[in-house]
Steps between C-alpha positions, in 0.01 A plus 500: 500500500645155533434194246339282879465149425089554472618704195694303384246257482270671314764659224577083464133394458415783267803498318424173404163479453589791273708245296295226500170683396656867309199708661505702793521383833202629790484478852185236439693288293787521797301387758269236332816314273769557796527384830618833626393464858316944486185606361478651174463843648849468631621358184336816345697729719858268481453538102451887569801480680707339241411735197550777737871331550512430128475122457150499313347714274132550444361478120262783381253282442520289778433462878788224555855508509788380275875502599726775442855469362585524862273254601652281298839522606387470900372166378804409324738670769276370817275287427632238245876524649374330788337214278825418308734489824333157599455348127745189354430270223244673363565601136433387149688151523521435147745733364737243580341257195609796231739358261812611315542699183624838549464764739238688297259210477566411847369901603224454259381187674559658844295825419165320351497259775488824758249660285280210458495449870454857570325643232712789458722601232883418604832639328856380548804691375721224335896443688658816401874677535549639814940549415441861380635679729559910627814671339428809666119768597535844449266752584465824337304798555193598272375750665373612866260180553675269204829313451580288215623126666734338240623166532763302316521115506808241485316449133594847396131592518449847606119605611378828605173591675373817661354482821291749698552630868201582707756775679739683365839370422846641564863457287569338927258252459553420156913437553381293860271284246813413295695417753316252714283364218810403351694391773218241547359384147793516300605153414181352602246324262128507510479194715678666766359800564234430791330674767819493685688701253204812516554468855873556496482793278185678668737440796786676327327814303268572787297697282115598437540323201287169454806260440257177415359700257833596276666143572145375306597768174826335511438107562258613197769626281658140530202320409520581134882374504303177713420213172186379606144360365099520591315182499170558578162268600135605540494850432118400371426428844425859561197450337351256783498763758191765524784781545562485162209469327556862403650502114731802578671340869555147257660680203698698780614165640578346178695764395722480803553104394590610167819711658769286555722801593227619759524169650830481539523804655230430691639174667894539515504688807376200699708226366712521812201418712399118560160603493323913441130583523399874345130561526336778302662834536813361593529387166731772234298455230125655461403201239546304870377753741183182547720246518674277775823331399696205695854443384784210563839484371642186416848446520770286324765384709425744797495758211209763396398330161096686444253542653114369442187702568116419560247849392164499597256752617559685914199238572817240496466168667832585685473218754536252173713695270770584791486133611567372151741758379693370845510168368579583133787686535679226738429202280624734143818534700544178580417385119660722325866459739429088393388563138812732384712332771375147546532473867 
C-alpha cells in the first residue's frame, strides 16, 4: 500500500498529537482536534491501514494509536523534509552574543542553551584529531563465518577485531577484501572516509558481504587513536517525560550517559554528515533502542572538528530540534573559524 497524502495526513496529526500529549492517539480525537476533511470511521479504517503497513502500533491496553519507528522516519523523511525546504532565518539568533574563552566553554554554553530550549539532554564531542591515518587492513581468516580485521595506523597503533559473516567466507574473498579495502583506505584518515568511499569498494569486491557494515568496525578502530572529550547538558531532563517514569528505563539511560566510550562510538560515524537523525531501532546501542537522536558537525576552517547531539525520548519534537540543530551548527562554524582565526 502507498503512504496517499490522506495518510499522510493522519500519520502527521497523530504523530504529533502523540508528542504533544504522550497518550495514544484515536480516531475520535482525529476527527474532533483535526480538520481532516473524512469521518472518523474512515480515519478508523486509514489508521488500520497504517499499522497494517507498519507506521503505528497499537498499545495492549489501548484502543488508539502511537507511531512506530517507521512512522517516525516517514515523518522525518516525508513529512518534515517538505517543511524545512521553504524555511530561512528561523533559528536561535543569539548564539551569535556567546563570548570568548576557550573552545570548551564556548561548547558548554552552546549545549545548555539547546537543552534549555529543547528540553532534552544534548552532548558534543570536543575538536578532536582526525591526522591518524591507515598504514595498511588486513583480513585474516578465523574460521568458516569469522575473520580477524587488523588494522595498523601511521601512529604505529595496531588493532584487531573479529568480525562475523552471516555466509560463509572463502580464502577468495578474504585475499579480494585485502586488496580493494586497501587500495582505497590506506592513507586516508577518519575524516575522509565517507559514504563515497563504501560505495567505491562495494563497487570493487562485489560481494554478499555488507561493506557499510565492516567500514563502521574499522572507522571504529580509529576512534580510540581519535583525542576527543564528552560535554554533556540535561541528562536530568529524562525525568520530565512520562516514558521514563519507570526506575529501571532511567538508570538504563543514565548509565549510557555515564559511558563516554559508548558515546563516542555511538556518534563518530556521523561526523561526516551536516546533519543525521536515528530514531529507535536504528540506534546500535540497546540503552538507546527508545531514543531519537539529531546530530550536527561543526567544522573549523571547512574541517570536521565534533560533533553536538540533542537525546530525548522517539516522542521528539523533531520539527524544533531539526530546525535548531540547522541553525546551531552554521553559526558554531562560523564562531569558532573567527574565534581561533579572528576573521
Amino acid at each position: 500500500m502507498i503512504l496517499t497524502g490522506r495518510k499522510k495526513k493522519i500519520l502527521e496529526a497523530i504523530i504529533e498529537d502523540y508528542i504533544t500529549t504522550a497518550e495514544p492517539v484515536g480516531s475520535r480525537t482525529l476527527a474532533k482536534n483535526y480538520n481532516l476533511g473524512i469521518s472518523p470511521a474512515t480515519i478508523r479504517n486509514e489508521m488500520s491501514d497504517l499499522e497494517e503497513m507498519g507506521y503505528l502500533e497499537q498499545p495492549h491496553t489501548s484502543a488508539g494509536r502511537i507511531p512506530s519507528d517507521r512512522g517516525y522516519r516517514a515523518y522525518v523523511n516525508e513529512i518534515l523534509t517538505n517543511r524545512h525546504k521553504n524555511r530561512t532565518g528561523e533559528g536561535i539568533l543569539y548564539l551569535r552574543s556567546l563570548n570568548n574563552g576557550g573552545i570548551e566553554k564556548l561548547l558548554k554554553e552552546v549545549l545548555k542553551i539547546i537543552s534549555d530550549v529543547t528540553e532534552y539532554t544534548s552532548i558534543a564531542l570536543t575538536p578532536y584529531t582526525v591526522e591518524r591515518t591507515i598504514k595498511q587492513v588486513e583480513f585474516l581468516q578465523f574460521n568458516d563465518y569469522s575473520a580477524v580485521v587488523v588494522l595498523v595506523t601511521d601512529s604505529g597503533a595496531i588493532k584487531s577485531t573479529i568480525v562475523k559473516f552471516s555466509n560463509v567466507i572463502s580464502s577468495k574473498m578474504i585475499d579480494t577484501l585485502n586488496l580493494h579495502f586497501n587500495r582505497l583506505l590506506k592513507g586516508q584518515s577518519l575524516d575522509k572516509i565517507d559514504e563515497k568511499t563504501v560505495e567505491e569498494i562495494r563497487r570493487s569486491i562485489n560481494l554478499p558481504i555488507d561493506v557499510g557494515w565492516l567500514v563502521d568496525v574499522i572507522k571504529n578502530s580509529l576512534i580510540s587513536d581519535v583525542e576527543t572529550e564528552i560535554l554533556l547538558e540535561g541528562t536530568t531532563n529524562f525525568f520530565k517525560f512520562p516514558e521514563y517514569r519507570d526506575i529501571d528505563r532511567v538508570k538504563t539511560i543514565l548509565s549510557f550517559f555515564e559511558d563516554t566510550k559508548m558515546i563516542v562510538e555511538m556518534l563518530m560515524p556521523y561526523v561526516n554528515d551536516d546533519i543525521s537523525i536515528t530514531i529507535g531501532s536504528e540506534n546500535k546501542f540497546d540503552e538507546v533502542k527508545d531514543c531519537s537522536i539529531i546530530t550536527v558537525t561543526y567544522n573549523i576552517k571547512g574541517k570536521n572538528a565534533g560533533a553536538i547531539s540533542i537525546i530525548g525520548p522517539k516522542r521528539m519534537n523533531y520539527d524544533k530540534v531539526i530546525n535548531i540543530m540547522d541553525e546551531v551548527g552554521v553559526r558554531l562554524n562560523r564562531i569558532l573559524t573567527d574565534y581561533l582565526y579572528g576573521e
